[in-house]
PDB file of the backbone (N, CA, C, O) and the ligand in Angstrom, with CONECT records:
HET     CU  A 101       1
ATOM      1  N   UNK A   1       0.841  -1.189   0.000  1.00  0.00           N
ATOM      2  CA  UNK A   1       0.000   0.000   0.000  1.00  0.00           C
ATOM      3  C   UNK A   1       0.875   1.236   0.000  1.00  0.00           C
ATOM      4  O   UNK A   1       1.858   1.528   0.680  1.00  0.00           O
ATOM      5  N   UNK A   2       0.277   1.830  -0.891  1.00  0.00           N
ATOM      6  CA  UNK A   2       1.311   2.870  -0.949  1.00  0.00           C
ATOM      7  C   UNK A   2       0.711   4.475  -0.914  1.00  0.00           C
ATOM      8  O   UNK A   2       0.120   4.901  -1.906  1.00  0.00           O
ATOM      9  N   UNK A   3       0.866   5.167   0.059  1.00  0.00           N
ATOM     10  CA  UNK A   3       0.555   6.355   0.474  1.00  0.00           C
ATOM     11  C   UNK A   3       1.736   7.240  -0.010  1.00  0.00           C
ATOM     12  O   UNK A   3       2.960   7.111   0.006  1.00  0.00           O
ATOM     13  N   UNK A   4       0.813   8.256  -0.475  1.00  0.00           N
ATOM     14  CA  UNK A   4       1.347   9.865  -0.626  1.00  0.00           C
ATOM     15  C   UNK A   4       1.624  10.506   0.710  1.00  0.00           C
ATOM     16  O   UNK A   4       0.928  10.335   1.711  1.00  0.00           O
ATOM     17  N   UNK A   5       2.663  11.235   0.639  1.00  0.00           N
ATOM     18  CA  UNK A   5       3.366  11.605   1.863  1.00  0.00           C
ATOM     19  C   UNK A   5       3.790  13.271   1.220  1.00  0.00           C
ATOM     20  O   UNK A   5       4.401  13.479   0.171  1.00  0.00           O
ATOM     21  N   UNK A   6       3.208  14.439   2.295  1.00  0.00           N
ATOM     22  CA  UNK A   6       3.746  15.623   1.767  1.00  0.00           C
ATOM     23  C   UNK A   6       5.197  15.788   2.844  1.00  0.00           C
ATOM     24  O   UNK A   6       5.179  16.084   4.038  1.00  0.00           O
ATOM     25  N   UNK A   7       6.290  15.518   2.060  1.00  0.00           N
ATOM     26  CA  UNK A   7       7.730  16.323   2.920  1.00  0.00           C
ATOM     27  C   UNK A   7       7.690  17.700   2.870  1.00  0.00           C
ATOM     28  O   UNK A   7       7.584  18.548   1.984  1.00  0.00           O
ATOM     29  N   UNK A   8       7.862  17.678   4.645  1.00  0.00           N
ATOM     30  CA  UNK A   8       7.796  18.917   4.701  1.00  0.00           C
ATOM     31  C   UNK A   8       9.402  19.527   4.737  1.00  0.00           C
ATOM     32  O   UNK A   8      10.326  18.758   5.002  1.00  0.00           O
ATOM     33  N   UNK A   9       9.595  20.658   4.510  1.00  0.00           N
ATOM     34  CA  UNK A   9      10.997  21.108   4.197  1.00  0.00           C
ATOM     35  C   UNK A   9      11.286  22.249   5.340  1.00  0.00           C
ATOM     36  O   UNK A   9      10.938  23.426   5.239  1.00  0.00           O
ATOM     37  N   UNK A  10      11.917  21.731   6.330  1.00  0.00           N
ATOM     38  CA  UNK A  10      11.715  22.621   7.131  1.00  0.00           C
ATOM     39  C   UNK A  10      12.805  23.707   7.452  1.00  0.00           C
ATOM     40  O   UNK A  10      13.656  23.246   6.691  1.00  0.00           O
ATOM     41  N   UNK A  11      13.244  24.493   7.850  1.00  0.00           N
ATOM     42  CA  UNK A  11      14.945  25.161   7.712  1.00  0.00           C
ATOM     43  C   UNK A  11      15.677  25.514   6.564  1.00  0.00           C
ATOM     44  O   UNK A  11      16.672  26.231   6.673  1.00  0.00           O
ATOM     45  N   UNK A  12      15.309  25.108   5.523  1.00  0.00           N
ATOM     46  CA  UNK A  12      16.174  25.218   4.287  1.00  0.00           C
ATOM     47  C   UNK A  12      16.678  23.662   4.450  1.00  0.00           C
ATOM     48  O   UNK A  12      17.854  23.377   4.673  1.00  0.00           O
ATOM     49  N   UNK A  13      16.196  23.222   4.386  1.00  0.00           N
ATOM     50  CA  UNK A  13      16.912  21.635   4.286  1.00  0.00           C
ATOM     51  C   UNK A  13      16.170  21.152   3.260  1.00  0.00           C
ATOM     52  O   UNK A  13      14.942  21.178   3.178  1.00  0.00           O
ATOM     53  N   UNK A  14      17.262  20.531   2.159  1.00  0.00           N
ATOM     54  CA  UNK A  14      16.113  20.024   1.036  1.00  0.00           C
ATOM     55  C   UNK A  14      15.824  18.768   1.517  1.00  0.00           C
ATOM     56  O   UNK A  14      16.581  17.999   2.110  1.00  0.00           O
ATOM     57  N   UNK A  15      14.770  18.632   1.243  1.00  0.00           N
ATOM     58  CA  UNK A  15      13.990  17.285   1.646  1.00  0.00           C
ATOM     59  C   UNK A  15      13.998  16.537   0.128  1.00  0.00           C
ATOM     60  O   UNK A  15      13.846  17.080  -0.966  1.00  0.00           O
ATOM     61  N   UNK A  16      14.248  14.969   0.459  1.00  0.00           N
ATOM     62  CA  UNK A  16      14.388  13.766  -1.098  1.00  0.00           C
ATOM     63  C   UNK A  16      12.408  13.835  -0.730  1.00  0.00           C
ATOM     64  O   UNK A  16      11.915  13.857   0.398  1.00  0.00           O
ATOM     65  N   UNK A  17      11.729  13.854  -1.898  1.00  0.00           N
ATOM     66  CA  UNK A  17      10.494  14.156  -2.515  1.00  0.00           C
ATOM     67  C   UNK A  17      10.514  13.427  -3.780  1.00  0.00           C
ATOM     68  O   UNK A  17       9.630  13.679  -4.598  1.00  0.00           O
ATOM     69  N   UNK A  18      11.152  12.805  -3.972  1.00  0.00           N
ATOM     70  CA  UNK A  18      11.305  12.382  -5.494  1.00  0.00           C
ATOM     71  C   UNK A  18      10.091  11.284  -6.280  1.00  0.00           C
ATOM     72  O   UNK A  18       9.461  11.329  -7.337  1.00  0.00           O
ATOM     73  N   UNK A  19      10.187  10.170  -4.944  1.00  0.00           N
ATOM     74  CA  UNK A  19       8.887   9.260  -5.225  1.00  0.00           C
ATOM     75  C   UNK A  19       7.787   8.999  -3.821  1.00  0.00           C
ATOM     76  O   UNK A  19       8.168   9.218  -2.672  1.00  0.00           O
ATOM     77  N   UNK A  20       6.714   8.617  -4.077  1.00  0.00           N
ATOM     78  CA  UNK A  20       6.085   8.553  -2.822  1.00  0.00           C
ATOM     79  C   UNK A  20       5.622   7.186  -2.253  1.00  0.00           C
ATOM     80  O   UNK A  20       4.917   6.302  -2.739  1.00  0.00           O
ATOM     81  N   UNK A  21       6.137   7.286  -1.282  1.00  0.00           N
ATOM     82  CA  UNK A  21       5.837   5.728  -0.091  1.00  0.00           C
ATOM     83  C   UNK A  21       5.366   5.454   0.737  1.00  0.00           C
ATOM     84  O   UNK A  21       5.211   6.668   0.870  1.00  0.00           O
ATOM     85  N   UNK A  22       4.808   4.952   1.738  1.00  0.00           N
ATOM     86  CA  UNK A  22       4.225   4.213   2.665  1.00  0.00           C
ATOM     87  C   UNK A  22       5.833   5.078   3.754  1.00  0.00           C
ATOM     88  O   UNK A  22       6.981   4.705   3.997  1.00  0.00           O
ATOM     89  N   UNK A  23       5.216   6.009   4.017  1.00  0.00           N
ATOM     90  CA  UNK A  23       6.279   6.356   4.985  1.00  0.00           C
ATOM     91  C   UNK A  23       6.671   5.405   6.083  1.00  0.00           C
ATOM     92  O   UNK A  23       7.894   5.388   6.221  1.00  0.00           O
ATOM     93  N   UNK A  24       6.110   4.711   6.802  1.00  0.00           N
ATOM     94  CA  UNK A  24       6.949   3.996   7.630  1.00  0.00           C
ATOM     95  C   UNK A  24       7.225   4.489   8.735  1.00  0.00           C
ATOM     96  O   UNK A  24       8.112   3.926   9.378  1.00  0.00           O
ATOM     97  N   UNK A  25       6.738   5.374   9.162  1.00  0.00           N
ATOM     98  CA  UNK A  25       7.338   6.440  10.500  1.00  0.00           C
ATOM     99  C   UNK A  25       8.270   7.522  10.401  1.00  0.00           C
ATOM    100  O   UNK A  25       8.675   8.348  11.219  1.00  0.00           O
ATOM    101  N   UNK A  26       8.520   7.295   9.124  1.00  0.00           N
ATOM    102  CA  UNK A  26       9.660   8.328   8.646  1.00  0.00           C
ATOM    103  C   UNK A  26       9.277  10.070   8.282  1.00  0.00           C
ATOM    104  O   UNK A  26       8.556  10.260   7.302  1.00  0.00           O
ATOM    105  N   UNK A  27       9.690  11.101   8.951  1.00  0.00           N
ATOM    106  CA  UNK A  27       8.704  12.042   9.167  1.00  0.00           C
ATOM    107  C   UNK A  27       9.751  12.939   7.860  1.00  0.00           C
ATOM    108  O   UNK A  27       9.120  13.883   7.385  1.00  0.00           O
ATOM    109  N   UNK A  28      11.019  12.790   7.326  1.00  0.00           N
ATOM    110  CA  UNK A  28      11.393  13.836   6.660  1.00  0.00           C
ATOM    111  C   UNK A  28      12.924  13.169   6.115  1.00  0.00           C
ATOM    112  O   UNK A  28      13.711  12.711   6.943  1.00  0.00           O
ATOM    113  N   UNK A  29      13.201  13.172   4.801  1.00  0.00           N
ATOM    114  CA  UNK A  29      14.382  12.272   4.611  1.00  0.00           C
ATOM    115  C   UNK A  29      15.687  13.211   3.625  1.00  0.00           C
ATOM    116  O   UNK A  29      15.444  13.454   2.442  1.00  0.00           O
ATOM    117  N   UNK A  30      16.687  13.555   4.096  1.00  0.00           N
ATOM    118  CA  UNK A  30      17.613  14.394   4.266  1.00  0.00           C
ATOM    119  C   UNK A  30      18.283  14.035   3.255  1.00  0.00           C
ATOM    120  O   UNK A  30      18.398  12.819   3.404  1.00  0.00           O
ATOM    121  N   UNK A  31      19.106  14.500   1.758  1.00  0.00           N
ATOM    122  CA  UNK A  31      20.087  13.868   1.424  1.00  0.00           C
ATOM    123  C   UNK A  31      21.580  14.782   1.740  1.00  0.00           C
ATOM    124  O   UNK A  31      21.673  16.005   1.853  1.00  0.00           O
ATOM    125  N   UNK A  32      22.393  14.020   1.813  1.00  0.00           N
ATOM    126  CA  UNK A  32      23.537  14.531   2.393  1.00  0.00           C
ATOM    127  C   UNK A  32      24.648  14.697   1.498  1.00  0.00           C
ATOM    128  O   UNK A  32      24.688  14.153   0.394  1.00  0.00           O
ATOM    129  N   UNK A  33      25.707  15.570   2.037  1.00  0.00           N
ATOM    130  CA  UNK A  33      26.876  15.973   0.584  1.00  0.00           C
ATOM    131  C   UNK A  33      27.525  14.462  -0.096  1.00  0.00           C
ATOM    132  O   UNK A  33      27.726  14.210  -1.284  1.00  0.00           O
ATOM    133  N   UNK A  34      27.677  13.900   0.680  1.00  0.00           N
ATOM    134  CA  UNK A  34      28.211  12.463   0.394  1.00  0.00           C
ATOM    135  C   UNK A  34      27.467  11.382  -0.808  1.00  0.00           C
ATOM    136  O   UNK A  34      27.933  10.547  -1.584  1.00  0.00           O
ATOM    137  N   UNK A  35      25.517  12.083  -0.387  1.00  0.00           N
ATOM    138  CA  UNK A  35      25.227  11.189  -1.504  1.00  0.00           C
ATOM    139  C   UNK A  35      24.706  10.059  -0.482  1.00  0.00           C
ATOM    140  O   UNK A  35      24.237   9.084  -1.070  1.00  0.00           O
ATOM    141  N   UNK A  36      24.694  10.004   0.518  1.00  0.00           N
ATOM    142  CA  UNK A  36      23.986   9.203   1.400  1.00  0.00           C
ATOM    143  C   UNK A  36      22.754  10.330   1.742  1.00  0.00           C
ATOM    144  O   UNK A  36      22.670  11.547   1.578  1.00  0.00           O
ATOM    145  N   UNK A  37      21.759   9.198   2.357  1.00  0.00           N
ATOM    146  CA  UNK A  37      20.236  10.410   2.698  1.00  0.00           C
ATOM    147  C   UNK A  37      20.142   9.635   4.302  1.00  0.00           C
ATOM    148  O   UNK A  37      20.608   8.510   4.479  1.00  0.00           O
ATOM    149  N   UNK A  38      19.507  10.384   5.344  1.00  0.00           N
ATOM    150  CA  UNK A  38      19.398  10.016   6.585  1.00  0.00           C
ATOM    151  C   UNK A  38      17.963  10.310   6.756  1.00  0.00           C
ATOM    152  O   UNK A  38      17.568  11.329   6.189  1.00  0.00           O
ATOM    153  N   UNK A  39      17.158   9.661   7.384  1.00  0.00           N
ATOM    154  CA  UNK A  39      15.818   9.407   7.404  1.00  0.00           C
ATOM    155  C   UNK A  39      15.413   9.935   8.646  1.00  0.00           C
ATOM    156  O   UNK A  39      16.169   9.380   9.444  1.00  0.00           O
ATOM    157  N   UNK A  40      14.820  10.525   9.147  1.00  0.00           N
ATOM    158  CA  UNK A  40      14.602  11.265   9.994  1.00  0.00           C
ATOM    159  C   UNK A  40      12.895  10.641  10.830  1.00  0.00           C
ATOM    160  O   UNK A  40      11.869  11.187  10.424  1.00  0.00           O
ATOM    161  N   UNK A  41      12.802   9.812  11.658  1.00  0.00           N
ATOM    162  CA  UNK A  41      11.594   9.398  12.600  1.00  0.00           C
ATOM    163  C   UNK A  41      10.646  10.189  12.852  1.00  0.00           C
ATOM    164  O   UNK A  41      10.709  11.400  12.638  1.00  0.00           O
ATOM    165  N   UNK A  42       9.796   9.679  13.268  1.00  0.00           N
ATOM    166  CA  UNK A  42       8.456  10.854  13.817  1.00  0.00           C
ATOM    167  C   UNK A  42       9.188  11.421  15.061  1.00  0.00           C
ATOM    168  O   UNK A  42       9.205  12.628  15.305  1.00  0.00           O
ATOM    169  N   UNK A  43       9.919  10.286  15.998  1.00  0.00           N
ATOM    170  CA  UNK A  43      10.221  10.674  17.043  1.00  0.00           C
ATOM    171  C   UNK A  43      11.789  11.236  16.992  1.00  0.00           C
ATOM    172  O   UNK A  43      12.696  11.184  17.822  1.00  0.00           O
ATOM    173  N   UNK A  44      11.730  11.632  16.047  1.00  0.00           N
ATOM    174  CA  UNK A  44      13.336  12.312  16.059  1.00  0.00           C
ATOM    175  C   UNK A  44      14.977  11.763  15.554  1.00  0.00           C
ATOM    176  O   UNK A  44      15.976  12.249  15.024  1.00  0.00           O
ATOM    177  N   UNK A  45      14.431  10.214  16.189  1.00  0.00           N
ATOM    178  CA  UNK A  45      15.855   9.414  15.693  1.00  0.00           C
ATOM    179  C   UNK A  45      16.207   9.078  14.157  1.00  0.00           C
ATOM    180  O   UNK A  45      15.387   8.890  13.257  1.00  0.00           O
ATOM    181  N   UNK A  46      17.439   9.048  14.073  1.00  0.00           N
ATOM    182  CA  UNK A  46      17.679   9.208  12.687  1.00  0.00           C
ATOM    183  C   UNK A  46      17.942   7.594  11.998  1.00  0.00           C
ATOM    184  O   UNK A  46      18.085   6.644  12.768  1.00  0.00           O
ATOM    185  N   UNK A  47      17.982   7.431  10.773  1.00  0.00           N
ATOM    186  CA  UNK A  47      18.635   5.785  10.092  1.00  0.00           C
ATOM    187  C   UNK A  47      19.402   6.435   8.961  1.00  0.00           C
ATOM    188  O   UNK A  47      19.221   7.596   8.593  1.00  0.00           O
ATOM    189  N   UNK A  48      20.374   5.492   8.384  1.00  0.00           N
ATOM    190  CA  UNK A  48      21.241   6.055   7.398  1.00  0.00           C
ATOM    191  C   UNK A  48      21.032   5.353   6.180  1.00  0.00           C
ATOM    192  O   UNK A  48      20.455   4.281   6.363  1.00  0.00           O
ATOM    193  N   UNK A  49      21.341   5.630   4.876  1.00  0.00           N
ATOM    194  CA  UNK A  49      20.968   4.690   3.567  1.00  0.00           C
ATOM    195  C   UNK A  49      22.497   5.555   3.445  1.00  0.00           C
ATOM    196  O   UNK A  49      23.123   6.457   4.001  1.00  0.00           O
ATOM    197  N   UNK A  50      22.593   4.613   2.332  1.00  0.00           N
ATOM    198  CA  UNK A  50      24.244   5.317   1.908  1.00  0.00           C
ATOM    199  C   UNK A  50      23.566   5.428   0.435  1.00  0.00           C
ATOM    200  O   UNK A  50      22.369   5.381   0.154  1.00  0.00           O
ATOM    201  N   UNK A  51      24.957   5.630  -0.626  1.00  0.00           N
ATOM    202  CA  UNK A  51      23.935   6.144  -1.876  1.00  0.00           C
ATOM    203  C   UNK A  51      23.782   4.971  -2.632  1.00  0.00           C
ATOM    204  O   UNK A  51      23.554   5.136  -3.831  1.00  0.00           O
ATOM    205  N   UNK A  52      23.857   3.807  -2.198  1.00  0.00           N
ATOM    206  CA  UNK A  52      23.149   2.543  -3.237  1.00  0.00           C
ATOM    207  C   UNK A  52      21.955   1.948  -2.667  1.00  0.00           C
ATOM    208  O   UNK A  52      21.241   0.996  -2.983  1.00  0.00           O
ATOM    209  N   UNK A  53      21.959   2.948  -1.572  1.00  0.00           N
ATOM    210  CA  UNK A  53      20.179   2.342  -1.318  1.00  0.00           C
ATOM    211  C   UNK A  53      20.238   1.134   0.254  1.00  0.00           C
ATOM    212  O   UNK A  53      19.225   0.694   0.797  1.00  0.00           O
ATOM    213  N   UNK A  54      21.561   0.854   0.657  1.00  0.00           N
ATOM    214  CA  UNK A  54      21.633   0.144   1.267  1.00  0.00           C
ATOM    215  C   UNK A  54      21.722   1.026   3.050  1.00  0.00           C
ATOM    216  O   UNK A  54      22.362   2.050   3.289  1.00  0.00           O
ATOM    217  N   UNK A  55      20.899   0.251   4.019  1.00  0.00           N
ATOM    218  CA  UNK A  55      20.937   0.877   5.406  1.00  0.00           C
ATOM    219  C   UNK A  55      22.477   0.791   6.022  1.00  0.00           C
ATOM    220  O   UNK A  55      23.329  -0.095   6.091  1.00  0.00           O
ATOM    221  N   UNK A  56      22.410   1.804   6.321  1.00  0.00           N
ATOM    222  CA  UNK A  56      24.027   1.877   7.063  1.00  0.00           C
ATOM    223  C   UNK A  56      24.289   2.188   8.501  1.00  0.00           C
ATOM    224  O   UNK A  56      23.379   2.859   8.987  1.00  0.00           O
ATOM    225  N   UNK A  57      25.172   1.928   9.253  1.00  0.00           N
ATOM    226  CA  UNK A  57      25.174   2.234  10.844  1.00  0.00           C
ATOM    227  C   UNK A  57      25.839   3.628  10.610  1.00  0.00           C
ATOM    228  O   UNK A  57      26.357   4.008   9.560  1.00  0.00           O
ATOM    229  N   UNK A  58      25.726   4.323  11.790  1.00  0.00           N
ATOM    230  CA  UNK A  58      26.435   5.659  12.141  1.00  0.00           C
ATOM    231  C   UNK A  58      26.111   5.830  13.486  1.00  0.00           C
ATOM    232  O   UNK A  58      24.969   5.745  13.938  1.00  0.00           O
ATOM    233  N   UNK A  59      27.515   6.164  14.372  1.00  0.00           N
ATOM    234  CA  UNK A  59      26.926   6.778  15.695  1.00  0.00           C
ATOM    235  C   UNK A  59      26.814   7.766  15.836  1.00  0.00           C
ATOM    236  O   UNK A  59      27.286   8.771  15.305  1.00  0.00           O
ATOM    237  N   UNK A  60      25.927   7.514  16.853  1.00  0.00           N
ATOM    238  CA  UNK A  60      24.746   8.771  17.446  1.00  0.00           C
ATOM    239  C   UNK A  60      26.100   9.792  17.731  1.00  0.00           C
ATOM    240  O   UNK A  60      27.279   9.441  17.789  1.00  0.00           O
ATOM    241  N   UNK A  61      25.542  11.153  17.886  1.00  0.00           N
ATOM    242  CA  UNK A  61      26.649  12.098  18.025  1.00  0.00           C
ATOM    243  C   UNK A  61      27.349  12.664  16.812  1.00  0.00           C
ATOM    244  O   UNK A  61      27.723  13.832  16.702  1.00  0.00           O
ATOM    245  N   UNK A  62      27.481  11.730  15.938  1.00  0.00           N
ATOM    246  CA  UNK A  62      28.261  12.484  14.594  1.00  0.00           C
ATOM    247  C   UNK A  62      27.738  13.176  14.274  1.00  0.00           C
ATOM    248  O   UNK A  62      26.567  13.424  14.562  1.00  0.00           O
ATOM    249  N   UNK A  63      28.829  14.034  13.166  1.00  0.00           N
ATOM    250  CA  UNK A  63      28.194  15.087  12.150  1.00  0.00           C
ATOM    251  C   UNK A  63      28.160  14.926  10.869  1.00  0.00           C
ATOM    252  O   UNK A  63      29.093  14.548  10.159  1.00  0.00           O
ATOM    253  N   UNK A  64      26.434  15.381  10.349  1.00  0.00           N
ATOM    254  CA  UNK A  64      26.516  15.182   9.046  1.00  0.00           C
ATOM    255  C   UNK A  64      26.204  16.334   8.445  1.00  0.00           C
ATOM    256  O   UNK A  64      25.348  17.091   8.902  1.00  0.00           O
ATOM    257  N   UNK A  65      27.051  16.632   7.073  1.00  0.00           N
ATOM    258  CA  UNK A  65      26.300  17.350   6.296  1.00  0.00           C
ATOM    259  C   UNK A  65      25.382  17.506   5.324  1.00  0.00           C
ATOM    260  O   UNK A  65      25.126  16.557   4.584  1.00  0.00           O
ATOM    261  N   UNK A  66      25.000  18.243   5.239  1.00  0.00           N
ATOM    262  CA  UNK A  66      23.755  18.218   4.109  1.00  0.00           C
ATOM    263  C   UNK A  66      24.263  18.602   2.683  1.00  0.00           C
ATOM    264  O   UNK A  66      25.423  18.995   2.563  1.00  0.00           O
ATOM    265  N   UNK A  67      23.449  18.506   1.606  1.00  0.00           N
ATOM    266  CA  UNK A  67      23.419  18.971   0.646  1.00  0.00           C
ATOM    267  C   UNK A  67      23.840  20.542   0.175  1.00  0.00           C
ATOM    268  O   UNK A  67      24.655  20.995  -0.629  1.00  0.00           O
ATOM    269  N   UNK A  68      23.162  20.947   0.811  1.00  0.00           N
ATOM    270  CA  UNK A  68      22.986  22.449   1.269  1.00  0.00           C
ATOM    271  C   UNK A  68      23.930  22.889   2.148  1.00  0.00           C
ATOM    272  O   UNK A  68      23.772  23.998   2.659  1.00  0.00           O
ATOM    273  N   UNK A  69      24.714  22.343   2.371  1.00  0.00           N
ATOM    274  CA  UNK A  69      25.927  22.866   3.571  1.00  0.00           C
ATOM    275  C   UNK A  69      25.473  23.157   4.963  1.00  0.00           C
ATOM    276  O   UNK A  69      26.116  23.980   5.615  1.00  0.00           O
ATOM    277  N   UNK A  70      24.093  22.377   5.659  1.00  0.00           N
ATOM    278  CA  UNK A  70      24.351  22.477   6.842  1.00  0.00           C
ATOM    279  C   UNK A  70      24.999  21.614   7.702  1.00  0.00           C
ATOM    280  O   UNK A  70      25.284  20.660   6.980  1.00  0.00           O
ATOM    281  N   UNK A  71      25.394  21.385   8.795  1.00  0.00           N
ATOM    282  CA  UNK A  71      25.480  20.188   9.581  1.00  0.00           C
ATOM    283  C   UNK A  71      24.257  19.784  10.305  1.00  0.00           C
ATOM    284  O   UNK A  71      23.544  20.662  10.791  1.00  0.00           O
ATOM    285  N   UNK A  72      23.942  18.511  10.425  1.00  0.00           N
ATOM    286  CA  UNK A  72      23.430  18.001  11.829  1.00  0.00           C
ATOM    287  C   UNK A  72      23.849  16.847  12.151  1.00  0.00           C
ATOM    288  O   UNK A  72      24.315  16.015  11.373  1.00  0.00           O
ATOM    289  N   UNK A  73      23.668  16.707  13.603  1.00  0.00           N
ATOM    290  CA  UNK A  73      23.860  15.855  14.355  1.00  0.00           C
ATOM    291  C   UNK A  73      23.113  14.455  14.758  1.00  0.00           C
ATOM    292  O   UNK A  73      22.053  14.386  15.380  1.00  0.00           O
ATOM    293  N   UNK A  74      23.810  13.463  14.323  1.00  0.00           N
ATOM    294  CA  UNK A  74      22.961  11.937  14.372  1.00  0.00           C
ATOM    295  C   UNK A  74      22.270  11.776  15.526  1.00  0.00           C
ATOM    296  O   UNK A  74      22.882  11.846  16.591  1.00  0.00           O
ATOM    297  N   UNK A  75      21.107  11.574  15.505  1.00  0.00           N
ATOM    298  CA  UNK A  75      20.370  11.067  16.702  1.00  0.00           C
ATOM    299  C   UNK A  75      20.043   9.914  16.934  1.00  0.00           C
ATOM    300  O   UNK A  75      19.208   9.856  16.031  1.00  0.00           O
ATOM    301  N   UNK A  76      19.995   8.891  17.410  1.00  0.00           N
ATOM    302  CA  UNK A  76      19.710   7.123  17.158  1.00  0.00           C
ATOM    303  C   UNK A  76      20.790   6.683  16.352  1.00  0.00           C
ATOM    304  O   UNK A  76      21.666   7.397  15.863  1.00  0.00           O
ATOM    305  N   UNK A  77      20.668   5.497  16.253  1.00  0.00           N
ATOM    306  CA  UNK A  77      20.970   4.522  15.039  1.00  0.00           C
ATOM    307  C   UNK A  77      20.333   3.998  14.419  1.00  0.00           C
ATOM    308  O   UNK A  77      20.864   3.004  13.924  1.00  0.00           O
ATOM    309  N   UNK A  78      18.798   4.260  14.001  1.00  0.00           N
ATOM    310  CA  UNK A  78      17.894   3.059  13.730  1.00  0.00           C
ATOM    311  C   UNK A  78      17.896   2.472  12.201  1.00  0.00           C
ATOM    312  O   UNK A  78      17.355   2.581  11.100  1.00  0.00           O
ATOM    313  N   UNK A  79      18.773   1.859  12.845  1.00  0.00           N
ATOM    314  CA  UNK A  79      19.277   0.672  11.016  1.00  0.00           C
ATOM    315  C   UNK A  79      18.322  -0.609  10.893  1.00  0.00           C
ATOM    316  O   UNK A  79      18.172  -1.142   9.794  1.00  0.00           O
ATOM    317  N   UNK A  80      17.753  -1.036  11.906  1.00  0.00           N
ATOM    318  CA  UNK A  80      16.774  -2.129  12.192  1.00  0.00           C
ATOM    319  C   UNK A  80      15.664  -1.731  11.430  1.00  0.00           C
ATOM    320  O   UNK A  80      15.366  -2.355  10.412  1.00  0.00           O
ATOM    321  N   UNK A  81      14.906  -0.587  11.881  1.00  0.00           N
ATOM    322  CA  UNK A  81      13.879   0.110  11.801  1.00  0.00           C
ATOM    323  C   UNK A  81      13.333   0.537  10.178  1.00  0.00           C
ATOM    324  O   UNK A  81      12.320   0.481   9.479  1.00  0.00           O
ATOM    325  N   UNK A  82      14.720   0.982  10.132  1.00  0.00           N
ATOM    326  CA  UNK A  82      15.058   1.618   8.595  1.00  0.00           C
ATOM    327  C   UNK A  82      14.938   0.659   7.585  1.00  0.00           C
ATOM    328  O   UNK A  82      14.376   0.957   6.531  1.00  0.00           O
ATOM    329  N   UNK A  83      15.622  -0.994   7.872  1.00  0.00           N
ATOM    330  CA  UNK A  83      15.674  -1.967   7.165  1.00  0.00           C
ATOM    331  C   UNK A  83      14.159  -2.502   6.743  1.00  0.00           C
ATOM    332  O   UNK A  83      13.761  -2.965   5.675  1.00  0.00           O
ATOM    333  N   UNK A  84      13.483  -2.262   7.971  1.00  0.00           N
ATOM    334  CA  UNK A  84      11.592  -2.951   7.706  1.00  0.00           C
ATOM    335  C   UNK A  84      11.265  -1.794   6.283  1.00  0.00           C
ATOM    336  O   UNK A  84      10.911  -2.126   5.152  1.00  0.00           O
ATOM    337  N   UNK A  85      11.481  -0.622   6.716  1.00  0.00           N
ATOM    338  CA  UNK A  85      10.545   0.523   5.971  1.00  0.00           C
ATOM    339  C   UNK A  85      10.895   0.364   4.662  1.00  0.00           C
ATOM    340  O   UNK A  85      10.048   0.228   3.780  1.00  0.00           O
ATOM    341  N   UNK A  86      12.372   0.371   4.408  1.00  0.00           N
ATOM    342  CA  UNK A  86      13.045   0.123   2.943  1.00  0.00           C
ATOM    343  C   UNK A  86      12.364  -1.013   2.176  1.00  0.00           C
ATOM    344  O   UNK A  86      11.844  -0.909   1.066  1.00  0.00           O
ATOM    345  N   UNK A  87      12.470  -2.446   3.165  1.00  0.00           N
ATOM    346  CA  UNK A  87      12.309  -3.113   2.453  1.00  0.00           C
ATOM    347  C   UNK A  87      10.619  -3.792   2.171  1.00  0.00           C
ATOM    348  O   UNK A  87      10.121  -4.740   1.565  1.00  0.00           O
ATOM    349  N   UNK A  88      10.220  -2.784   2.920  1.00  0.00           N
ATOM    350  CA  UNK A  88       8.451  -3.091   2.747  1.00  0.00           C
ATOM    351  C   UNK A  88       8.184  -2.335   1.005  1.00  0.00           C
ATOM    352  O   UNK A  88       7.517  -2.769   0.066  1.00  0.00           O
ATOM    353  N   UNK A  89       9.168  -0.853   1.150  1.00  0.00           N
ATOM    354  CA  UNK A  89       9.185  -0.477  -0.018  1.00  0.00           C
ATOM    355  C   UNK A  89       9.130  -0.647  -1.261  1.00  0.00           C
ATOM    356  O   UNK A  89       8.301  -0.174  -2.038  1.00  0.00           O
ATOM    357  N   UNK A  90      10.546  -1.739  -1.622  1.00  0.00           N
ATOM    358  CA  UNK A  90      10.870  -2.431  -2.287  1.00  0.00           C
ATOM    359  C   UNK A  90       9.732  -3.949  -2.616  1.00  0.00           C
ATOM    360  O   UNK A  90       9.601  -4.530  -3.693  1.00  0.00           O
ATOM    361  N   UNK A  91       9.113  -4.237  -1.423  1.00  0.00           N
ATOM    362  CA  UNK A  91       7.932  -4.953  -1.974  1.00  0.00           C
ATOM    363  C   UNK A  91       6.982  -4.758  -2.665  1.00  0.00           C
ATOM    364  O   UNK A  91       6.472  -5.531  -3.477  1.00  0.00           O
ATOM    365  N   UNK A  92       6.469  -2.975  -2.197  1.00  0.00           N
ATOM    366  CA  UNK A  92       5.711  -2.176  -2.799  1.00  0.00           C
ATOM    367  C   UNK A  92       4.351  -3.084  -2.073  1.00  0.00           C
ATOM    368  O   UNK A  92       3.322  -3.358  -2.690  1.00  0.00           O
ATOM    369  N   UNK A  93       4.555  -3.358  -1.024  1.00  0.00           N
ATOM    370  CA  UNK A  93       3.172  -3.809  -0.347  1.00  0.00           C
ATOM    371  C   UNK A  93       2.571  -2.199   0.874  1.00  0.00           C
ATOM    372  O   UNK A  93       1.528  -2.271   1.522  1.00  0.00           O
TER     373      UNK A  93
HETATM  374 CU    CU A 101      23.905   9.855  10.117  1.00  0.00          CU2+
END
């Protein structure tokens, strides 16, 4: 099932908008200078995709940058979490 999701863009942060999904809990999804995107929770904690699509670890505390040249700071690790949402995606259920 697949739901339309409006990203909201909040700060000047570009938000990835590109296709629409079954968000998953995922409240806003970041891409970063690297080319990796960090997924951002309802409740704040973050998950990492690197740029082939695959979930990646990062600890909490680091810094990332954005696209746009800001930094922020990792919150969580949720690579578990991230792995259900992706790959429910990829089912397209
Ligand atoms: Cu990160």
């Amino acid at each position: 099932m697949l739901k339309k999701i409006a990203v909201a863009i909040a700060g000047g942060v570009v938000a990835v908008s590109a296709f629409a999904w079954d968000d998953g809990g995922i409240e806003k999804s970041i891409e970063l200078k690297d080319g990796s995107t960090v997924h951002v929770f309802k409740d704040g904690k973050m998950g990492m995709e690197n740029p082939y699509g695959l979930v990646t670890s990062m600890d909490e505390g680091q810094t990332m940058v954005t696209k746009d040249g800001q930094t922020i700071v990792m919150k969580g690790n949720e690579t578990a979490r991230l792995n259900i949402v992706l790959y429910r995606q990829y089912r397209g259920s």
